[in-house]
N, C-alpha and C positions, 0 to 999 in steps of 0.2 A: 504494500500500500504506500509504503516513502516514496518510490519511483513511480506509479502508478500516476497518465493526469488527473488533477483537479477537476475533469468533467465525471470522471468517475465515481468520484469523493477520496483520490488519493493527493499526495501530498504534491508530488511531481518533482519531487527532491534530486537532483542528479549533483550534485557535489561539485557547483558552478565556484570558482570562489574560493574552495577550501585546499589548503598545501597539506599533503598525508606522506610521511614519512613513513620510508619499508625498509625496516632489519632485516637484510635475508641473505640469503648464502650465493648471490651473483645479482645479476643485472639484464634487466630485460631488455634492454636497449633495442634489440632487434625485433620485437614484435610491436607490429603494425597496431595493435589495439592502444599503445603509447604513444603514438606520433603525435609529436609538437605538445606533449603535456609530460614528459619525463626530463628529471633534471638527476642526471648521471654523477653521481658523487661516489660510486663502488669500482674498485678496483678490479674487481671479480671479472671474468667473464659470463657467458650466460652459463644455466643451470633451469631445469624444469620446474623444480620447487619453486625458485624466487619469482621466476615467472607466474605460474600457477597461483601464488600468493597473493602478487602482484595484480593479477587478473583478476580476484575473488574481490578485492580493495576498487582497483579502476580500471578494469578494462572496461573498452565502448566498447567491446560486440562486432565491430568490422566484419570479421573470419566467421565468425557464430552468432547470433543474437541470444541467443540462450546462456551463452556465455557472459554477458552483458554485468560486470560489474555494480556494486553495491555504491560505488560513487563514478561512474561512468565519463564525467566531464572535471574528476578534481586534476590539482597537477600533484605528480607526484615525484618526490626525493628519491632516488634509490641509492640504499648507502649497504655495506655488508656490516652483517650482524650488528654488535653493541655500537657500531661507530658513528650509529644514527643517535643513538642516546649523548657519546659523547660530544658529537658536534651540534646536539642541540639545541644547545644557546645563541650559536651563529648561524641556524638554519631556520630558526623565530626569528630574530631579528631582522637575514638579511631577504628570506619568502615568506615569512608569516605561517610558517606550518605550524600547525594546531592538533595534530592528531598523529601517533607514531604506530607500526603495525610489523609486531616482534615473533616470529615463530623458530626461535631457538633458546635453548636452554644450556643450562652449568653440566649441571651431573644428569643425566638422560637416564641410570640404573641401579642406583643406589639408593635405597628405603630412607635409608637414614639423612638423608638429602635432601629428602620429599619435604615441602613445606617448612622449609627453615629460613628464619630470618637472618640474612646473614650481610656485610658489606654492601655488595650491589644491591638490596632492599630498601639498606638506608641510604644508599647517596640517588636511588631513586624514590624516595621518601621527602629529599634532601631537594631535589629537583622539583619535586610539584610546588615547594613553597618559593624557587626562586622563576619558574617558568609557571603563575598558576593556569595560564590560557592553555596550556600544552597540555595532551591526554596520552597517556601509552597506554596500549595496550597491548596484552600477553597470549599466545596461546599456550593453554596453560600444562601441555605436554601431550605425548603419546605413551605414557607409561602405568593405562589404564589397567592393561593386562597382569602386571607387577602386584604380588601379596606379600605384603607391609605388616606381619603381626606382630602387635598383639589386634589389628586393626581388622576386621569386615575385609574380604574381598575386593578391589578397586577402588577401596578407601583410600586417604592419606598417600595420595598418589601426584598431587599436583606440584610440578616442579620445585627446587625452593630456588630463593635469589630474585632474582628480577620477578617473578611468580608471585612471591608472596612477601613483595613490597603493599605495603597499607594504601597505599596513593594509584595503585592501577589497576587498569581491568583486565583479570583473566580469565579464559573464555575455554572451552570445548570447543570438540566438531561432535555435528549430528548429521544425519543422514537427508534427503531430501524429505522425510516423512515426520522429521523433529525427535529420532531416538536418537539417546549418544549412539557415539559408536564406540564397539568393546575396548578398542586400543585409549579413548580419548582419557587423559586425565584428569576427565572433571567427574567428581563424584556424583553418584549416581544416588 
């Protein structure tokens, strides 16, 4: 309904306007659904995931409509991994990005790892108070399948560090149907 027109009763939200930073493991640079709204800051070359990531955030649909990203007209940063966090006091300042979009983690397999507040937590704890306009968010792992006892089943599963800083939001995948999915990190 965000992207949906106004004659519908949707909102027709397309993400005119807004700069969205992407933590991710390369650089889209070569896909068409980026043209003339990606600003190349990743050293990386391309990779599927950051693309795919990248494409869930703002692809316009060009190749696929279905494909059609969740902000389809934002411009977007592409920076690898943390480097979008650390340059982002000089990527507010000098494009006004507002929203950061993180699908990597510290410790990927370790229980004891899971949900722990640790350094990167607080200096991104640290950052919402000196950036408050700026939003990250986390995907909050794939280490759903992982048993953590004395914990429930795909309990106590959600990354820790960046994850489970106080100040961002971390997020699951689900399916086209709205179930998680078995691997996602978010507690069920």
């Amino acid at each position: 309904m965000l992207g949906a027109p106004i004659s519908v009763g949707g909102k027709n939200l397309k993400g005119s306007g807004v700069v969205v930073g992407i933590g991710e493991d390369g650089d889209p640079q070569q896909h068409l659904d980026f043209t003339k709204r990606l600003i190349s800051r990743a050293a990386g070359g391309y990779s599927f995931h950051g693309t795919h990531v990248t494409g869930i955030v703002g692809g316009a649909g060009i190749r696929n409509e279905l494909r059609t990203g969740f902000a389809p007209k934002s411009t977007i940063i592409s920076q690898i991994f943390s480097n979008i966090l650390v340059n982002a006091p000089a990527y507010v300042t000098d494009y006004g990005m507002v929203i950061t979009n993180n699908s990597y983690g510290n410790n990927l397999s370790e229980c004891s790892s899971f949900g722990v507040y640790d350094l990167y937590s607080r200096i991104l704890d640290e950052q919402a108070f000196s950036l408050p306009n700026l939003q990250n968010v986390f995907a909050a792992g794939n280490s759903g399948n992982f048993k953590c006892p004395p914990m429930q089943d795909s309990f106590r599963t959600v990354l820790g560090g960046y994850q489970s800083a106080k100040n961002v939001i971390s997020v699951g995948n689900a399916d086209p149907d709205r179930r998680i999915f078995e691997q996602s990190s978010a507690d069920r």
